[in-house]
DSSP file (Angstrom, degrees, kcal/mol; ACC not computed):
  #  RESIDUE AA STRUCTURE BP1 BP2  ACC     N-H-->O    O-->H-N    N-H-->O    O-->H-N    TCO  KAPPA ALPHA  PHI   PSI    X-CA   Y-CA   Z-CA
    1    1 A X     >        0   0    0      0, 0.0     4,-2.2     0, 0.0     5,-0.1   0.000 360.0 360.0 360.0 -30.0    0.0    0.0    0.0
    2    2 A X  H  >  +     0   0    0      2,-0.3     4,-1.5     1,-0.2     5,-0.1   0.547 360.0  55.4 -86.6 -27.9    2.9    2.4    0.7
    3    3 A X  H  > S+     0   0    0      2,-0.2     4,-3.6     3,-0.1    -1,-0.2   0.934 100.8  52.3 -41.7 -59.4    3.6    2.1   -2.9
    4    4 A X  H  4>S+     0   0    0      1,-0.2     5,-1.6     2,-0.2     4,-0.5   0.821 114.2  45.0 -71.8 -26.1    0.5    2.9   -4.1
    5    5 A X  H ><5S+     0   0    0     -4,-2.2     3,-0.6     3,-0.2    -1,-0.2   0.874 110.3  50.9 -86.9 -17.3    0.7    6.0   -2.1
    6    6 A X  H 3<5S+     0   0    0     -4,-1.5    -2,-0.2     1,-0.1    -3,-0.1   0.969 112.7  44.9 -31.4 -66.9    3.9    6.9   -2.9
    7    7 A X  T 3<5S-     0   0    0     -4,-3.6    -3,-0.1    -5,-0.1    -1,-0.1   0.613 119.0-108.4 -59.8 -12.5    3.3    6.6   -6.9
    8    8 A X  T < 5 +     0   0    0     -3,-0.6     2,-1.3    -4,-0.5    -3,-0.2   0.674  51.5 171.4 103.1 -14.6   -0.2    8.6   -6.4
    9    9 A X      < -     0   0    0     -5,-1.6     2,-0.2    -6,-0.2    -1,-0.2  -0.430  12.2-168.8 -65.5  85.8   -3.0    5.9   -6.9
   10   10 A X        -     0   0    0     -2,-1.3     2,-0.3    24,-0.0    24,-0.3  -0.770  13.9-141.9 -62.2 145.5   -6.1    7.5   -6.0
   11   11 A X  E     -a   34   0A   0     22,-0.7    24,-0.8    -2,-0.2    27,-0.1  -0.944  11.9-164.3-110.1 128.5   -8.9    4.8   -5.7
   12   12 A X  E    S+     0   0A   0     -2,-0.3    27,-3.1     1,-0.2     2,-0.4   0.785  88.1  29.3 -66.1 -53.0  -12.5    5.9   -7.1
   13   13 A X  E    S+a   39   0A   0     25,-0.2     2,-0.4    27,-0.0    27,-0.2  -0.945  70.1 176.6-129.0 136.7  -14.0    2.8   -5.1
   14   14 A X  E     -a   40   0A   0     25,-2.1    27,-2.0    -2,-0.4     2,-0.4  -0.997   9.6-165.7-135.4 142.8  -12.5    1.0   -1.8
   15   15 A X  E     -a   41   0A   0     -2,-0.4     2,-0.7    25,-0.2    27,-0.2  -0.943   7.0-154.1-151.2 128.7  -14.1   -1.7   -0.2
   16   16 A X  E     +a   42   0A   0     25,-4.7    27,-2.1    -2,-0.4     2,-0.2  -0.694  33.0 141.4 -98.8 119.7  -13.4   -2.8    3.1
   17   17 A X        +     0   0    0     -2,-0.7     2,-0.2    25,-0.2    27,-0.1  -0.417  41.4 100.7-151.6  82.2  -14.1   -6.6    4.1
   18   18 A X  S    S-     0   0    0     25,-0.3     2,-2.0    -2,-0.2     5,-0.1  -0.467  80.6 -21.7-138.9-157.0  -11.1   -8.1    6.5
   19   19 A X    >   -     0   0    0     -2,-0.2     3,-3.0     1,-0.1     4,-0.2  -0.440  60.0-140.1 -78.3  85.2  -10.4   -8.7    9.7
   20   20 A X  G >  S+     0   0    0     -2,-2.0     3,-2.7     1,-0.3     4,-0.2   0.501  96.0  59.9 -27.8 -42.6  -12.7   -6.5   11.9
   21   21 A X  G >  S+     0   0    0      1,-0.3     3,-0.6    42,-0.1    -1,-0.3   0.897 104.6  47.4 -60.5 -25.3  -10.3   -5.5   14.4
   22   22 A X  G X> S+     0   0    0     -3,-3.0     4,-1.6     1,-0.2     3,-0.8   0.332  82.3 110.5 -86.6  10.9   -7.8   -3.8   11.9
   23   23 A X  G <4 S+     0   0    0     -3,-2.7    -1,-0.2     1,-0.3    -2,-0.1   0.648  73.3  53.1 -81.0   6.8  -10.7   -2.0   10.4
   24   24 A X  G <> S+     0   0    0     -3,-0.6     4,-0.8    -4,-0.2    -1,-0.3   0.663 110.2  47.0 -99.8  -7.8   -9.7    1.1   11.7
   25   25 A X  H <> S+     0   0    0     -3,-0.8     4,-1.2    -4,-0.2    -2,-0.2   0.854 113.9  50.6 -72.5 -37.2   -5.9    0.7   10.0
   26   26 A X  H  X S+     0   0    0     -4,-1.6     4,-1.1     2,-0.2    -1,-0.1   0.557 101.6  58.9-100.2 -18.2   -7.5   -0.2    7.1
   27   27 A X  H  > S+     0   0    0     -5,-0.3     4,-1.7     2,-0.2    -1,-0.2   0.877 112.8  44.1 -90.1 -28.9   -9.9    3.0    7.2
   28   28 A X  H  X S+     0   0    0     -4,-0.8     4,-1.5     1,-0.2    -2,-0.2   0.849 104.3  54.8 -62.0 -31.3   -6.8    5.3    7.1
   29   29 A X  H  X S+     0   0    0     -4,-1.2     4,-2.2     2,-0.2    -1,-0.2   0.788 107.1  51.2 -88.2 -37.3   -5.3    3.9    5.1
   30   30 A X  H  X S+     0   0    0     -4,-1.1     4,-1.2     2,-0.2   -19,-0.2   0.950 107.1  57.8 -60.6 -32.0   -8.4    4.2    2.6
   31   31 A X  H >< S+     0   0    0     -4,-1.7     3,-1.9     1,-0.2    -2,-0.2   0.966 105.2  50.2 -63.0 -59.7   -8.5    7.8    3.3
   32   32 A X  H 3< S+     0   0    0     -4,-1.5    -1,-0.2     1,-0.2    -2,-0.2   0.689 112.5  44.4  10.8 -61.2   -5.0    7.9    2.1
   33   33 A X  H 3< S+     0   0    0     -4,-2.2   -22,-0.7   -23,-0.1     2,-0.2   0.234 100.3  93.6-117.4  22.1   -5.7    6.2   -1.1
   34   34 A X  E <<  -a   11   0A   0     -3,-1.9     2,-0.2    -4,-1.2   -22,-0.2  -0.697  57.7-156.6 -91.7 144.9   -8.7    8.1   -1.7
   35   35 A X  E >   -     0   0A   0    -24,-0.8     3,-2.1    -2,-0.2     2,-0.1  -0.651  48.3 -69.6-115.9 171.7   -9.2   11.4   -3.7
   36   36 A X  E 3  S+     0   0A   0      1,-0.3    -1,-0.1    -2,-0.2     0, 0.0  -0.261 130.4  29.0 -40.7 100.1  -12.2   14.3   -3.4
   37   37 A X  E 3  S+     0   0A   0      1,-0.2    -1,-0.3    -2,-0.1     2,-0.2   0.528  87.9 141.0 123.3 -28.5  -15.3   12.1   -4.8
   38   38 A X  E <   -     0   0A   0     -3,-2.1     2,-0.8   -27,-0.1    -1,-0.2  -0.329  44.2-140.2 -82.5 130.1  -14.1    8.3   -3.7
   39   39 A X  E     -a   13   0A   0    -27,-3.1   -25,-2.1    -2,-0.2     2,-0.4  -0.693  16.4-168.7 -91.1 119.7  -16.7    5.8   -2.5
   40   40 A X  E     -a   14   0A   0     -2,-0.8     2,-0.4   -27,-0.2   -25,-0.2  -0.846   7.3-168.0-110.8 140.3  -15.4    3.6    0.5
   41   41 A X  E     -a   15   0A   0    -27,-2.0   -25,-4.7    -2,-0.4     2,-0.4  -0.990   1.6-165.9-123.7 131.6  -17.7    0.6    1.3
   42   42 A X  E >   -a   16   0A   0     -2,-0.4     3,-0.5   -27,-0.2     2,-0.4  -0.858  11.2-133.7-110.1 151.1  -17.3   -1.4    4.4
   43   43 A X  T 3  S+     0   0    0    -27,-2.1   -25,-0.3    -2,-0.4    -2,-0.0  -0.838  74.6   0.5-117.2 160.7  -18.9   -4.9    5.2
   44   44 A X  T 3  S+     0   0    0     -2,-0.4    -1,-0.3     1,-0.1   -24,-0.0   0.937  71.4 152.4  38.2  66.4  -20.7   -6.3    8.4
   45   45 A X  S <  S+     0   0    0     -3,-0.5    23,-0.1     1,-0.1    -1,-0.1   0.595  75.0  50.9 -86.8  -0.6  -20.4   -2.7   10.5
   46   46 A X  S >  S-     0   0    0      5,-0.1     3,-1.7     2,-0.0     5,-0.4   0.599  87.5-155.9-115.1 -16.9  -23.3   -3.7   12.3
   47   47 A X  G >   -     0   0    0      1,-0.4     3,-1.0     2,-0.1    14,-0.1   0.751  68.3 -62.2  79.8  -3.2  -22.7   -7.2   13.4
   48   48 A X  G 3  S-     0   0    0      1,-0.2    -1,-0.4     2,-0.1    -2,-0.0   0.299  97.4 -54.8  83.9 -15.2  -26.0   -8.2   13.6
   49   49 A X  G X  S+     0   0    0     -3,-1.7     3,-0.8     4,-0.0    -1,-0.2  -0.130 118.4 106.7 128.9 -21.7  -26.9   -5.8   16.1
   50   50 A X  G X   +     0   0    0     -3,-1.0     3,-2.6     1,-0.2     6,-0.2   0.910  60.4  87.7 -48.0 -56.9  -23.9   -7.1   18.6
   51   51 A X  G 3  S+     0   0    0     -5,-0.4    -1,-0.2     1,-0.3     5,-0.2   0.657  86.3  48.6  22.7 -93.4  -22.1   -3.8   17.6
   52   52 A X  G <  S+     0   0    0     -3,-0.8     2,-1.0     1,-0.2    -1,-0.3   0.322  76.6 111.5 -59.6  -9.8  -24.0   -1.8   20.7
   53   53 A X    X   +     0   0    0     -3,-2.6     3,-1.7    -4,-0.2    -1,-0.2  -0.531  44.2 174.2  -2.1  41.5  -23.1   -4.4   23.0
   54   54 A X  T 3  S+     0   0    0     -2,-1.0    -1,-0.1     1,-0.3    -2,-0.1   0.681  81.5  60.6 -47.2 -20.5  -20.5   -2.0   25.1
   55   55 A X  T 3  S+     0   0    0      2,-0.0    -1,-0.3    -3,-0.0    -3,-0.1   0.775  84.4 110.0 -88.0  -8.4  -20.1   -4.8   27.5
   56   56 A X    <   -     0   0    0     -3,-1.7     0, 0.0    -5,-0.2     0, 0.0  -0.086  45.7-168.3 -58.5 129.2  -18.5   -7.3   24.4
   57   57 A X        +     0   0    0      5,-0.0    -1,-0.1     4,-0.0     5,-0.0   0.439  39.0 133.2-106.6   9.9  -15.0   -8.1   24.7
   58   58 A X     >  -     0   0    0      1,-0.1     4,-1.0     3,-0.1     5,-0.2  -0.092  56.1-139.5 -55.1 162.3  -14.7   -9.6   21.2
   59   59 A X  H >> S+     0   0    0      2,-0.2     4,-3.1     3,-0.2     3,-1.6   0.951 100.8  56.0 -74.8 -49.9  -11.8   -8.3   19.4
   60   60 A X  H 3> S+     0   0    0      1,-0.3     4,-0.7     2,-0.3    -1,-0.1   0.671 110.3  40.6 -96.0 -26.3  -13.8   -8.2   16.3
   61   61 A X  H 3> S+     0   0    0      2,-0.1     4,-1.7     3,-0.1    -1,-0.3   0.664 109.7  58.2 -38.9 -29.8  -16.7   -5.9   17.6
   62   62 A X  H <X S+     0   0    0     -3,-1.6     4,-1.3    -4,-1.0     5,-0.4   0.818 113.1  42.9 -87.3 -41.6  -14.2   -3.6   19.6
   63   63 A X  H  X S+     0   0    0     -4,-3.1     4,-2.8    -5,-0.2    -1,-0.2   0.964 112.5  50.1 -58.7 -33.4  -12.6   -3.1   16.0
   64   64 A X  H  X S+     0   0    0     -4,-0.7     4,-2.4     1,-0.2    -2,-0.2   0.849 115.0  47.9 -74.5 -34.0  -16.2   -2.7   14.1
   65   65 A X  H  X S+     0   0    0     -4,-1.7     4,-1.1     2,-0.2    -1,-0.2   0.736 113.3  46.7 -74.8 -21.0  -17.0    0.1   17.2
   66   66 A X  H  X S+     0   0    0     -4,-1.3     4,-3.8     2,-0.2    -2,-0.2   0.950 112.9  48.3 -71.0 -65.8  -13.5    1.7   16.5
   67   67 A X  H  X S+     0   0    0     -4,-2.8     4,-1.2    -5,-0.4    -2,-0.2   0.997 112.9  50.1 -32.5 -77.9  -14.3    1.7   12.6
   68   68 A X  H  X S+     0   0    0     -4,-2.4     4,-1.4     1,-0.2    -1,-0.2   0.730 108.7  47.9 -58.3 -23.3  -17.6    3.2   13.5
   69   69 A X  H  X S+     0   0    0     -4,-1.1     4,-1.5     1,-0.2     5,-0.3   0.923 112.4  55.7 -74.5 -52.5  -16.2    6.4   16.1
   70   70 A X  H  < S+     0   0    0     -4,-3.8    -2,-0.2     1,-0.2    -1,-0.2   0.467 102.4  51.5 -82.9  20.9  -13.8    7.2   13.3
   71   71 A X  H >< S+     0   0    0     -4,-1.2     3,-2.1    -3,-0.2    -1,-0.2   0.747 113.3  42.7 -70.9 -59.0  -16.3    7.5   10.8
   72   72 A X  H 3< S+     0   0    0     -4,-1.4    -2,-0.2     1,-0.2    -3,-0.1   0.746 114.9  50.7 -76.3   5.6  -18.5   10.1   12.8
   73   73 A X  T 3< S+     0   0    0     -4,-1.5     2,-1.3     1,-0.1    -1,-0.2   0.599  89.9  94.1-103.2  11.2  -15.4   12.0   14.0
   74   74 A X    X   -     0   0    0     -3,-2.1     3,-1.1    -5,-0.3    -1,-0.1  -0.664  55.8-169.4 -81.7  93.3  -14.1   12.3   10.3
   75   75 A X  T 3  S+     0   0    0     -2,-1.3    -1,-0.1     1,-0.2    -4,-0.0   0.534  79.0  65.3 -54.3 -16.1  -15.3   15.6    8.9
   76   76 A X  T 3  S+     0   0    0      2,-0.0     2,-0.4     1,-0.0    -1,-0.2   0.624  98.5  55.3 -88.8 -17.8  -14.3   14.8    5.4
   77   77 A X    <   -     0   0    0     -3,-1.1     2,-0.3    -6,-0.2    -3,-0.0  -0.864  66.0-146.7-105.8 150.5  -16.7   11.8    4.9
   78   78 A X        -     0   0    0     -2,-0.4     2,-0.3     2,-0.0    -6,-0.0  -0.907  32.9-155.9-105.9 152.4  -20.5   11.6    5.2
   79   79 A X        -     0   0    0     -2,-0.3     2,-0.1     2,-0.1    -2,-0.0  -0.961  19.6-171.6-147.7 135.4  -21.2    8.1    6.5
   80   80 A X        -     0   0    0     -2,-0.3    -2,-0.0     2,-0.0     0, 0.0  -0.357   6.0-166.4-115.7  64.9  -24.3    5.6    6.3
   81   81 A X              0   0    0      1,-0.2    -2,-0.1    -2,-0.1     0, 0.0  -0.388 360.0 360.0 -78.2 154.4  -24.4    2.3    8.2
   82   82 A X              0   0    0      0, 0.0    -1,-0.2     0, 0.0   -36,-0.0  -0.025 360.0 360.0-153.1 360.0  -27.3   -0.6    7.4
């Protein structure tokens, strides 16, 4: 990835579906390799509903709730989860 932002690759479309705890390295890193305009899509941010679960100690919810604060504090994206 540190190529492609070296060289310049803006990506039009990024679409996120990995291993929920890194999905907030993986949302910088879109922002990064995004231009003015790019659509970034992520899958299962809701978890079934487990998500709101504060008390949860899965790794892979505490990553999907991480994902999901640095969406609303980003002022350069508007953001929809469903």
């Amino acid at each position: 990835m540190n190529e492609w932002l070296i060289r310049g690759f803006p990506f039009d479309l990024i679409f996120i579906d990995a291993d929920k705890p890194n999905n907030p390295h993986y949302f910088k890193w879109a922002l990064k390799l995004s231009r003015l305009g790019s659509l970034s899509v992520a899958d299962n941010v809701v978890r079934n509903g487990a998500v709101i679960d504060a008390t949860s100690s899965d790794p892979s919810l505490q990553g999907v709730r991480r994902f999901n604060e640095l969406l609303a504090s980003e002022p350069r994206i508007s953001a929809t989860a469903i």
